[in-house]
C-alpha positions, -999 to 999 in steps of 0.1 A, spaced: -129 710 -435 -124 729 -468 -141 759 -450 -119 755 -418 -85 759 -436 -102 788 -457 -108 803 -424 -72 799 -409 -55 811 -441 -79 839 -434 -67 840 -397 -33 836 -407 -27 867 -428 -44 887 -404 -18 870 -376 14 858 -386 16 840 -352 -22 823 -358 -2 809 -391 23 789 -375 -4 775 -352 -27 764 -384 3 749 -398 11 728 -364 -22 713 -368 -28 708 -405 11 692 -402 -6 666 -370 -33 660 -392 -14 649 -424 8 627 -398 -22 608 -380 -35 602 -418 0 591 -424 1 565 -394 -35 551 -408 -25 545 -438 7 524 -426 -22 507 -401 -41 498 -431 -9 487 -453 -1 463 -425 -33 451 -426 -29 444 -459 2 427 -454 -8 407 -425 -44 393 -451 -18 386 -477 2 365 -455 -29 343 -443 -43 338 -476 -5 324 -482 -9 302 -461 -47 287 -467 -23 280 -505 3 262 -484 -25 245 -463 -38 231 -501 -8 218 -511 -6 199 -483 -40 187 -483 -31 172 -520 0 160 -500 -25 143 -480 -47 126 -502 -25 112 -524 -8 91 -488 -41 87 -486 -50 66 -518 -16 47 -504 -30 36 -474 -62 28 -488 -39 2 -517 -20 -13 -483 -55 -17 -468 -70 -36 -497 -34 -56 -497 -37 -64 -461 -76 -71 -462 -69 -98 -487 -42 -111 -467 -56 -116 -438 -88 -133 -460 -63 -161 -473 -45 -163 -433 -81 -170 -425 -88 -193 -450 -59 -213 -438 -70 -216 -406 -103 -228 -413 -85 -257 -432 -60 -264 -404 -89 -268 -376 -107 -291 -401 -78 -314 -405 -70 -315 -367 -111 -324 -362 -103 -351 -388 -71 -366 -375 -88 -363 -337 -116 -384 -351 -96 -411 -370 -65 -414 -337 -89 -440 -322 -80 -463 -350 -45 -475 -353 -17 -466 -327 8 -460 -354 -12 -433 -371 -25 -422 -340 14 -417 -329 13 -403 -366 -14 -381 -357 -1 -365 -326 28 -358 -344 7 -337 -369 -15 -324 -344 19 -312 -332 25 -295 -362 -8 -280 -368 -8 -261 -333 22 -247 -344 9 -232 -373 -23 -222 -355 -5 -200 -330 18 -185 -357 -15 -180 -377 -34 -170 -347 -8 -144 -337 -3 -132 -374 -38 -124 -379 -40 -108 -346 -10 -86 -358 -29 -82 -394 -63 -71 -376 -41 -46 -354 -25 -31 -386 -60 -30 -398 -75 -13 -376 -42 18 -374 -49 23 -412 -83 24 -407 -76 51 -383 -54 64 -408 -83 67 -434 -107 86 -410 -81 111 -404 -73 121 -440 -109 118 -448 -113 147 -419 -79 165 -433 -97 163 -468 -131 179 -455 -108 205 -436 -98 214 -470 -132 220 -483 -141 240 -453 -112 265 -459 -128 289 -482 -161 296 -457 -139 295 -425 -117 324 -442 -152 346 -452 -161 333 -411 -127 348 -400 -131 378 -419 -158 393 -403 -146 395 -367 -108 407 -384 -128 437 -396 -146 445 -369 -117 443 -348 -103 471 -371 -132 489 -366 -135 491 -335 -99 493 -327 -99 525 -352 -127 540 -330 -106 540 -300 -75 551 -308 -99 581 -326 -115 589 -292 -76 589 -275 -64 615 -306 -96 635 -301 -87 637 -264 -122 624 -253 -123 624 -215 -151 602 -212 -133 564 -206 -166 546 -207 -166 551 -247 -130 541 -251 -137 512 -227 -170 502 -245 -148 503 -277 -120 476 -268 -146 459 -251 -165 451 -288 -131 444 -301 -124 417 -276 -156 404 -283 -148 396 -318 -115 382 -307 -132 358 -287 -150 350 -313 -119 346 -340 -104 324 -312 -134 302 -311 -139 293 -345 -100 286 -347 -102 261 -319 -128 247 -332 -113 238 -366 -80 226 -344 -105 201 -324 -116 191 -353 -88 184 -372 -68 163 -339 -67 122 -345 -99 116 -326 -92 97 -292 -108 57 -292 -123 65 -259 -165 64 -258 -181 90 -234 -216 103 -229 -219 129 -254 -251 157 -263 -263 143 -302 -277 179 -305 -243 197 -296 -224 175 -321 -252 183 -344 -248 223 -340 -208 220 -340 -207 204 -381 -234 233 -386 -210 261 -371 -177 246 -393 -205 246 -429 -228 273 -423 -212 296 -442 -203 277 -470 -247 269 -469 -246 306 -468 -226 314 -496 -244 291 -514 -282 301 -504 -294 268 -490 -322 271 -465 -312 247 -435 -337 235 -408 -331 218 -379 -359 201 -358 -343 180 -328 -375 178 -307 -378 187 -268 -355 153 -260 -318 160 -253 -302 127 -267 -271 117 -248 -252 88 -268 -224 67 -258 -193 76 -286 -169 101 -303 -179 135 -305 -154 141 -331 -162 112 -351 -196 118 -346 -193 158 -359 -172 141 -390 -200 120 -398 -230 147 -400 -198 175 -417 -196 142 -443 -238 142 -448 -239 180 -452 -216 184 -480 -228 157 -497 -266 169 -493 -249 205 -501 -234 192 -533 -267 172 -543 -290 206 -543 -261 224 -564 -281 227 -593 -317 217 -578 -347 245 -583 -348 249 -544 -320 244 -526 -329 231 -490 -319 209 -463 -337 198 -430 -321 179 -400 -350 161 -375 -343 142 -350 -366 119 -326 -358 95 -296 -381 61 -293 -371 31 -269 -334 27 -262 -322 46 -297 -327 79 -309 -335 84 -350 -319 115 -374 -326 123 -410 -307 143 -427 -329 152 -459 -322 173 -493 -345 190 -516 -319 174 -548 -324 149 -575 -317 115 -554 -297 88 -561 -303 71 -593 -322 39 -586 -301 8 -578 -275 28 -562 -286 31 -527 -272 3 -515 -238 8 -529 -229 45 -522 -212 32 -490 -190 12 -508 -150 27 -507 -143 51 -541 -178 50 -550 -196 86 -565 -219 95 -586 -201 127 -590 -182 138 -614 -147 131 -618 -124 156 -598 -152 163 -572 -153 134 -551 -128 107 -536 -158 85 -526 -148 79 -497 -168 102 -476 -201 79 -473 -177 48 -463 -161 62 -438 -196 79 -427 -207 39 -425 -179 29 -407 -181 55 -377 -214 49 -375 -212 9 -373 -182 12 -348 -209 33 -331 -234 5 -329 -257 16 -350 -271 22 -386 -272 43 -415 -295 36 -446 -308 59 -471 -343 62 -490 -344 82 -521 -378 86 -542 -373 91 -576 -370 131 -580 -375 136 -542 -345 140 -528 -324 114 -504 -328 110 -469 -301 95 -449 -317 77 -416 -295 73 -388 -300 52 -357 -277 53 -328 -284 37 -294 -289 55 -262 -265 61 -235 -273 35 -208 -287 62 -181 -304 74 -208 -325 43 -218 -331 35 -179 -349 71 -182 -364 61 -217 -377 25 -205 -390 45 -173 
């Protein structure tokens, strides 16, 4: 470039009218520089304004957890409640037994008895419908809890969706950029130009995906069972934490086997659950020599059976059995709610099936997961 200018100045002094031409194109030059470099500002603006709101989507998140730790207080409350509306009923039916036994007696106290059998039905319907109503209420807050659980997991995700966002944004840029260069240069040949866009729209296909994803995700989660691919559900949590694994430089291997496990359930609930496992086996190999994780998967007679394994410290002994318990952690405080595990048990119960975990002493945990087979599925199975 340096030696092109020289050569126009050259030019120019030679031909006054050469001059003005130089100066024409060195001025449409300095103005496509100039529109770059309000490109780029803009999209400098346009990064500042997301990571504004990935802030706003924080506060909200704490916004969350606290109505969280709310809900959980009215669902101890309740839970208690109905326990003593329970207990009351168990004591009504055993008087009524009593009085039904002891009618046969005497007519006055069996008139006596009616009369208080009378009574007693009356309080069993009210206490009948009550718990009903308390068992409902249960069962909404319990929904509740899922959700924020999923809202709080969002939150963790944030940071490696936002490097998984970045990538395709760039490129987009890039190839963007390489276009409109090929329209200023006046290339004739369209198939470059065309190829261009083309790369670009691939990347916003692929932006487009990852944010649908995390919307999916983050929806209240439908009650409604359906046949559902275990392996799919299994490579959606990987997609939504790979790169924070990434960032992070854990080695991940996954070994379904040949079989294509169809259960009957939730895929979201489902995708919560193994999103749940992974950051906790993520946070376990923090500080472990090797930092690993594998994910296997078999299918026997009417069930199909996934570990999810880490290469951390385990669970210090005695505790296996009560890491599933609400609030529970062995981490430290500030980097757990303990809820995570819990609600992992609770999907996974509502699923049908089990979840246990066997942890060596400086081998690691692995979390076993048993989940029953959709009903064409075990005809196959059985067959």
């Amino acid at each position: 470039m340096p030696e092109t200018a020289t050569q126009e100045r050259q030019a120019a002094v030679a031909d006054p009218g050469a001059a003005v031409t130089a100066e024409q194109r060195l001025r449409a030059h300095v103005e496509t520089l100039e529109r770059r470099l309000r490109k780029r500002d803009d999209q400098r603006r346009a990064m500042l304004h997301i990571m504004g709101d990935l802030s706003e989507f924080n506060k909200r998140l704490a916004n969350q957890r606290k109505a969280m730790l709310h809900v959980l207080a009215d669902y101890e409350q309740d839970r208690r409640r109905l326990a003593r509306q329970t207990e009351r009923l168990d004591s009504s039916r055993r008087a009524l037994l009593h009085i039904l036994q002891d009618s046969h007696q005497d007519k006055l106290r069996l008139e006596a008895s009616r009369k208080a059998m009378i009574h007693i039905m009356g309080d069993l319907r009210e206490t009948t419908a009550e718990m009903q109503r308390r068992e409902q209420e249960l069962r909404d807050k319990q929904e509740q809890l899922v959700q924020a659980g999923k809202l709080a997991t969002l939150g963790e995700l944030t940071t490696g969706v936002a490097h998984e966002l970045n990538n395709p944004l760039n490129n987009i840029g890039l190839f963007v950029g390489n276009a409109v260069d090929l329209i200023e240069l006046a290339v004739t040949e369209k198939r470059q130009i065309v190829r261009e866009l083309g790369h670009a729209m691939q990347q916003v296909s692929k932006a487009t995906e990852i944010i649908s994803h995390l919307r999916t995700f983050g929806r209240a989660a439908p009650v409604s069972r359906e046949p559902i691919s275990l392996r799919q559900v299994i490579e959606r949590a990987l997609s939504l934490m790979r790169e924070q694994l990434r960032l992070r430089e854990i080695e991940v291997t996954v070994d379904l086997g040949l079989e294509e496990p169809v259960v009957l359930g939730n895929a979201i609930q489902l995708e919560q659950v193994f999103i749940n496992l992974l950051t906790n086996a993520r946070d376990a190999v923090a500080e472990a020599p090797r930092k690993a994780i594998r994910i296997a998967g078999s299918t026997g007679s009417g069930a199909v059976e996934v570990s999810l394994a880490d290469s951390g410290h385990g669970i210090p002994p005695g505790l296996e059995r009560r890491i599933f318990d609400p609030f529970f952690t062995t981490k430290e405080v500030g980097k757990g709610t303990g809820l995570g595990l819990s609600i992992t048990y609770g999907i996974i119960n509502e699923h049908g099936g089990t979840i246990s975990v066997v942890s060596p002493p400086g081998e690691g945990a692995t979390f076993l997961i048993h989940l029953p087979l959709a009903p064409a599925q075990t005809e196959e199975t059985s067959a």
